[in-house]
KEPARO-640946 format. One record per residue: residue number from 0; x, y, z of N, C-alpha, C in turn. Coordinates in steps of 0.001 Angstrom, whole numbers, m for minus. Each point is the difference from the previous one (the first is absolute). Example, Ala and Ser with C-alpha at 12.3 -4.5 7.8 and 13.67 -1.06 7.14 Angstrom:
BEGIN
  seq      nc1      nc2      nc3     cac1     cac2     cac3      cc1      cc2      cc3
    0    13190    m5690     7800     m890     1190        0      900     1200        0
    1     m350     1050     m720      820     1190       60     m770     1090      730
END
This chain:
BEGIN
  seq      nc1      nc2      nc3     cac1     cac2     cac3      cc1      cc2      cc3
    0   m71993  m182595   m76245      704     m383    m1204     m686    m1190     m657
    1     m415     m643     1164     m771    m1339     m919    m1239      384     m747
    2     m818      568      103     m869      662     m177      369      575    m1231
    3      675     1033     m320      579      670     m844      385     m959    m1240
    4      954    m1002     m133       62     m932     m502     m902    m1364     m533
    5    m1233       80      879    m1016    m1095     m292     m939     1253    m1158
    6     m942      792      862      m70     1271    m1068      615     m299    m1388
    7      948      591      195     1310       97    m1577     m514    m1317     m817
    8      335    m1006      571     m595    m1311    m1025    m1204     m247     m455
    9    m1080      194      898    m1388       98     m308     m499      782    m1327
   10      566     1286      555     m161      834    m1240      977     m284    m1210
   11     1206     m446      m46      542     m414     m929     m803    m1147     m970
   12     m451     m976      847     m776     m944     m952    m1175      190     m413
   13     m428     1279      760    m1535      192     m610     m164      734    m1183
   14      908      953      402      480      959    m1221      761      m80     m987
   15     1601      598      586     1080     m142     m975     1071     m581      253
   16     1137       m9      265     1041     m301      268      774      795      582
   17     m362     1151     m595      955     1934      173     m506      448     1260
   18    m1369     m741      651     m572      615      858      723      511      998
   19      677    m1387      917      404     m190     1382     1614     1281     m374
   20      189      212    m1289     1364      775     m144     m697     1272      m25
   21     m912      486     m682     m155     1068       64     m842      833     1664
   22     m480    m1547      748     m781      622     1310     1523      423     1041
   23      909    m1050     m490     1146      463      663      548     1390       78
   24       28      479    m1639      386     1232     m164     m553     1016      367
   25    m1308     m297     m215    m1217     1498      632      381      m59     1739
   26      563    m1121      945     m320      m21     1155     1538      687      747
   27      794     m266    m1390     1728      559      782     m644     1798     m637
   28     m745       10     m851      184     1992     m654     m781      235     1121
   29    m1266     m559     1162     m703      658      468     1059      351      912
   30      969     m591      906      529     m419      595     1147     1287      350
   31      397       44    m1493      866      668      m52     m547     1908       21
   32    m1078      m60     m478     m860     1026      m82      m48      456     1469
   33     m396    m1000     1177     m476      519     1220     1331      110      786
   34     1332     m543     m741      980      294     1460      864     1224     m811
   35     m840      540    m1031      530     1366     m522     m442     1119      864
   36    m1488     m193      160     m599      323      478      118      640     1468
   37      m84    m1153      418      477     m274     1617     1242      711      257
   38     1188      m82    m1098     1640      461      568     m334     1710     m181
   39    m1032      461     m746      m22     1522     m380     m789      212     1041
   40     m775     m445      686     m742      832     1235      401     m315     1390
   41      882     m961       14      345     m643     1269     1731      699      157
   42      527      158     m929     1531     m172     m180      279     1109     m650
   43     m289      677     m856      331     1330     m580     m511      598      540
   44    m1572      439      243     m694     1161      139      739      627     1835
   45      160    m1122      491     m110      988     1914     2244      561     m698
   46      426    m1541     m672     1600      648     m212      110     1489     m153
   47    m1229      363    m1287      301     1417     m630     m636     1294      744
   48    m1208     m670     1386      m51      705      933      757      309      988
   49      840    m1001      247     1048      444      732      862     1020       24
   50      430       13    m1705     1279     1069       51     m867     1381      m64
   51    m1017      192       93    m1215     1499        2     m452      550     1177
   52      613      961      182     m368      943     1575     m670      903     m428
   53     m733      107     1139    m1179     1112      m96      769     1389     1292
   54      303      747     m676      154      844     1446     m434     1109     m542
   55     m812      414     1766     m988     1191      131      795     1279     m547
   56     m331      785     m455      552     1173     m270      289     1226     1079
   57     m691     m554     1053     m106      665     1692     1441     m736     1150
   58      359    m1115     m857     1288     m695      753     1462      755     m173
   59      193      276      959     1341      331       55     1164     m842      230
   60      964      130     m562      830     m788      423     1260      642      475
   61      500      m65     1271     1205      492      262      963    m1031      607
   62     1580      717      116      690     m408     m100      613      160     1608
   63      m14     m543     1210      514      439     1043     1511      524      133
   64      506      941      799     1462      m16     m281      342     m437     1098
   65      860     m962      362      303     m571     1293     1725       35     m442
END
């Protein structure tokens, strides 16, 4: 964070003022970009494998009568 913040000023005075606001913003969209990311291949994709069965067309299934 310190880092992040020393950064932010540096470039603020070298440059603009808007800088350190706009490096903020590009760093929360990347941010937000990768835990979109992350929740669709980590968290949806196996969910929507789950509810999907594969069964052989050679499986039988019976019913015992007890």
């Amino acid at each position: 964070m310190a880092v992040g913040t020393i950064v932010g000023g540096v470039l603020g005075t070298m440059a603009n003022r808007r800088i350190p606001y706009l490096l903020a913003a590009a760093v929360l969209l990347v941010m937000i970009v990768m835990q979109s990311i992350a929740w669709w291949r980590w968290i949806r994709c196996p969910r929507q494998n789950a509810f999907q069965t594969d069964v052989d067309s050679s499986t039988v299934v019976r019913k015992d009568s007890t």
